[in-house]
KEKE-3310 file (N, C-alpha, C; in steps of 0.2 Angstrom, whole numbers, plus 5000, padded with zeros to 4 digits):
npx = (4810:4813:4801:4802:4801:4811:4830:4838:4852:4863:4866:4873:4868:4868:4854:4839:4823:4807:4792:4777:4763:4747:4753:4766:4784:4803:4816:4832:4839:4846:4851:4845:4844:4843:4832:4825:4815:4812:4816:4823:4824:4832:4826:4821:4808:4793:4783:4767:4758:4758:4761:4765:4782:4800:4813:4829:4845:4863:4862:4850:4834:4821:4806:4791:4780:4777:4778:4779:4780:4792:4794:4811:4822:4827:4826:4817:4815:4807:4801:4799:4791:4796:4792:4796:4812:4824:4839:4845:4849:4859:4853:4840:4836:4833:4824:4815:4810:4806:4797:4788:4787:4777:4766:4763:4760:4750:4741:4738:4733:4720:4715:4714:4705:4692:4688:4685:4675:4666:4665)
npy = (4867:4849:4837:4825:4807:4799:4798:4802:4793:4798:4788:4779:4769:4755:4747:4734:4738:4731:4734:4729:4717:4721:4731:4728:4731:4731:4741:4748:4757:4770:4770:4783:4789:4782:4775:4769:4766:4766:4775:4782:4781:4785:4782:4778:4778:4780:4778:4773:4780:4769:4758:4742:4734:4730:4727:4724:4723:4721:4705:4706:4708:4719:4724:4734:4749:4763:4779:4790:4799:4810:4820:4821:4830:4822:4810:4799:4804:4792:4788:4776:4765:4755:4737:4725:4716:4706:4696:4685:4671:4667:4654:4653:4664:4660:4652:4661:4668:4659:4655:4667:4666:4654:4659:4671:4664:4654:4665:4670:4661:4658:4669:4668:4657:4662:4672:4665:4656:4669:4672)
npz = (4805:4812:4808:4810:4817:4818:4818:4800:4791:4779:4764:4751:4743:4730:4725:4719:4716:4717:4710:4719:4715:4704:4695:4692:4689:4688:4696:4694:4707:4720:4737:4747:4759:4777:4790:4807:4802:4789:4773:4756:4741:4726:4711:4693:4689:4692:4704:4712:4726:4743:4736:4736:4738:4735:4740:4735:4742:4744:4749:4758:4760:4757:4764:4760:4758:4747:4754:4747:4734:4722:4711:4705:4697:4683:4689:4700:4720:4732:4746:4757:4770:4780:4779:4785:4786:4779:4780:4768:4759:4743:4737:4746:4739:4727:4729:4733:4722:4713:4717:4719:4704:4701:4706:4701:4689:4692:4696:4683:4676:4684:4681:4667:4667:4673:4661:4654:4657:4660:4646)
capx = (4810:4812:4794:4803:4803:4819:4834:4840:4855:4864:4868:4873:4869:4863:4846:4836:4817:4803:4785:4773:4754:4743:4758:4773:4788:4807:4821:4836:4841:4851:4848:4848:4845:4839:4830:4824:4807:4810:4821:4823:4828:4831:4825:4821:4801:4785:4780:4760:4757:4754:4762:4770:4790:4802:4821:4835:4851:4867:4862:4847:4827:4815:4797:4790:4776:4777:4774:4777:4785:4792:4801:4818:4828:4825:4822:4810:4812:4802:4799:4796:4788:4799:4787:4800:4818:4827:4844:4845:4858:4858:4849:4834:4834:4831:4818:4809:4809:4804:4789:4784:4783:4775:4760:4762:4757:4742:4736:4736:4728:4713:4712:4709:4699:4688:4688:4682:4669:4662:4662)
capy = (4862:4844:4833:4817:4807:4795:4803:4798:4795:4797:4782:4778:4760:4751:4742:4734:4740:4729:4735:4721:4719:4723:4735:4723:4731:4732:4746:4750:4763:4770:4772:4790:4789:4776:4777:4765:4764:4770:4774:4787:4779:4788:4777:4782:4779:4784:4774:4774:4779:4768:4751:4738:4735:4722:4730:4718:4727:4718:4699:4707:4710:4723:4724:4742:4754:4769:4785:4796:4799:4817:4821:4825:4830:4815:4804:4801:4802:4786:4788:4769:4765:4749:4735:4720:4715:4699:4693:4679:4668:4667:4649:4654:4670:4657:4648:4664:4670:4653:4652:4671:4664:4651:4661:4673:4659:4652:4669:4671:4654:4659:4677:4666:4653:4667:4676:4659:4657:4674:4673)
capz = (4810:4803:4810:4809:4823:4819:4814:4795:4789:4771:4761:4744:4741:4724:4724:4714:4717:4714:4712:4719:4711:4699:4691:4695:4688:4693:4692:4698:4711:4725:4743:4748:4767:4778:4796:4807:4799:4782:4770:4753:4737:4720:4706:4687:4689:4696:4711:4715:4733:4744:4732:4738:4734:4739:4739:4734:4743:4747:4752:4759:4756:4762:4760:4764:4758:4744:4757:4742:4725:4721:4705:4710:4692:4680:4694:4706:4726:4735:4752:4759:4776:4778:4786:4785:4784:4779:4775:4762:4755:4738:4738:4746:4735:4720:4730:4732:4714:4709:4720:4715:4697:4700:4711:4694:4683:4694:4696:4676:4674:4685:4678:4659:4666:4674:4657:4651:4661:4657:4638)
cpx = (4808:4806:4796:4804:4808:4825:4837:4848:4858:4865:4871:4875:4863:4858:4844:4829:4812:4796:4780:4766:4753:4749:4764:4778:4796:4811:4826:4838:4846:4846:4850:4850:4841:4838:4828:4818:4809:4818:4820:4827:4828:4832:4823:4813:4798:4783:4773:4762:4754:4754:4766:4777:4796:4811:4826:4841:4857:4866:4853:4839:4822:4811:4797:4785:4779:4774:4771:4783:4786:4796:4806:4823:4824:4824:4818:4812:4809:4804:4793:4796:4790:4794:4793:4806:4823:4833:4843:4849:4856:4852:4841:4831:4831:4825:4812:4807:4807:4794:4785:4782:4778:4768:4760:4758:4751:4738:4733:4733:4720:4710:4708:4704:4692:4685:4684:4673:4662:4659:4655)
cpy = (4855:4838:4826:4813:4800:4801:4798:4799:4791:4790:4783:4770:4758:4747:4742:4732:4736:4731:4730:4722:4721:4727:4736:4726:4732:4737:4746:4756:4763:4773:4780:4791:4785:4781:4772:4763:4764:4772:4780:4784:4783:4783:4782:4781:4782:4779:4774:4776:4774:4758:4751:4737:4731:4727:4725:4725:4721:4713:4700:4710:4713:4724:4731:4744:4761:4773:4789:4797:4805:4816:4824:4826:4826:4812:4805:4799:4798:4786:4782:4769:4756:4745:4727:4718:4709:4699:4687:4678:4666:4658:4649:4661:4666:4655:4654:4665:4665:4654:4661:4669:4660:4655:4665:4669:4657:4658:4671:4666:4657:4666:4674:4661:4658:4672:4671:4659:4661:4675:4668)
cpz = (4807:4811:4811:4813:4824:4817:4806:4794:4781:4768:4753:4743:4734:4726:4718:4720:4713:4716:4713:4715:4705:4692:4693:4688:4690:4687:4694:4703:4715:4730:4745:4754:4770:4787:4800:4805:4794:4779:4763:4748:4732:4715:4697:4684:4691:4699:4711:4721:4735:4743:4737:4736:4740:4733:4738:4736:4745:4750:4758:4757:4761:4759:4762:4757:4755:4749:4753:4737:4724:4715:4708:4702:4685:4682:4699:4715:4728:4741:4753:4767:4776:4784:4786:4782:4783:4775:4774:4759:4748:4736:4740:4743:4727:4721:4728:4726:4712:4713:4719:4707:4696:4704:4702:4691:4686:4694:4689:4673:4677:4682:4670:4661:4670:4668:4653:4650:4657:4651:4638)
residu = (UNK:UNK:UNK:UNK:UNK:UNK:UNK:UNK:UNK:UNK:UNK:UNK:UNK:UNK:UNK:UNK:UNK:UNK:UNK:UNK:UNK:UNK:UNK:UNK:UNK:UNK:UNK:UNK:UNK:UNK:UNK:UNK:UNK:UNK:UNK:UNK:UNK:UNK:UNK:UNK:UNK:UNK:UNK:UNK:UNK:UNK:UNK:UNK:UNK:UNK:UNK:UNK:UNK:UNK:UNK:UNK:UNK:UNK:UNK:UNK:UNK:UNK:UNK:UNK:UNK:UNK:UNK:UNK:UNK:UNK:UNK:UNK:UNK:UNK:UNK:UNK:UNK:UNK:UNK:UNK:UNK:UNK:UNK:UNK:UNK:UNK:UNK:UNK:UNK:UNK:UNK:UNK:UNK:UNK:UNK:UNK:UNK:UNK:UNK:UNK:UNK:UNK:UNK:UNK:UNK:UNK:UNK:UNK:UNK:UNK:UNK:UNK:UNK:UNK:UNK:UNK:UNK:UNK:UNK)
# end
């Protein structure tokens, strides 16, 4: 009996998987099967439960919520709990990236003038 209370369906679409935070890295993947909440990618990492992650698909950008990471073969299952949907044109795809770098950089300014401090 399946618990789920949308129904999903298959996909096979490339992404590129961004981990947000603390343990920011990116990968590639495919979409397994989407819902309207949520979604089912196969990627070639280990996800935390629970992290953040920002999906670059076809002109479009999802925010959403690791449910759960299963080993699936070689790769890993992610079960994402989608909290936000945006298409974006290539333009304000540059904006965004420019302005996550620069939040990057300020936060690794105060992380050393914090370490400063300390010493």
């Amino acid at each position: 009996m399946d618990l789920r209370s949308e129904p999903r369906f298959p996909a096979d679409e490339p992404v590129r998987v961004t981990v947000l935070g603390g343990a920011k890295f990116e990968t590639d993947g495919k979409i397994v099967n989407v819902s309207g909440r949520g979604m089912c990618l196969r990627i070639r990492a280990r996800v935390p439960v629970g992290a953040a992650v920002r999906v670059d698909v076809d002109g479009s950008l999802l925010l959403g919520e690791v449910a759960y990471c299963r080993t699936n073969g070689d790769l890993y299952a992610v079960g994402l709990q989608l909290e936000q949907a945006l298409t974006i044109s290539e333009e304000l795809s540059r904006l965004m990236q420019r302005l996550m770098e620069e939040s990057n950089g300020l936060a690794a300014e105060r992380t050393v003038a914090s370490q400063t401090r300390m010493a």
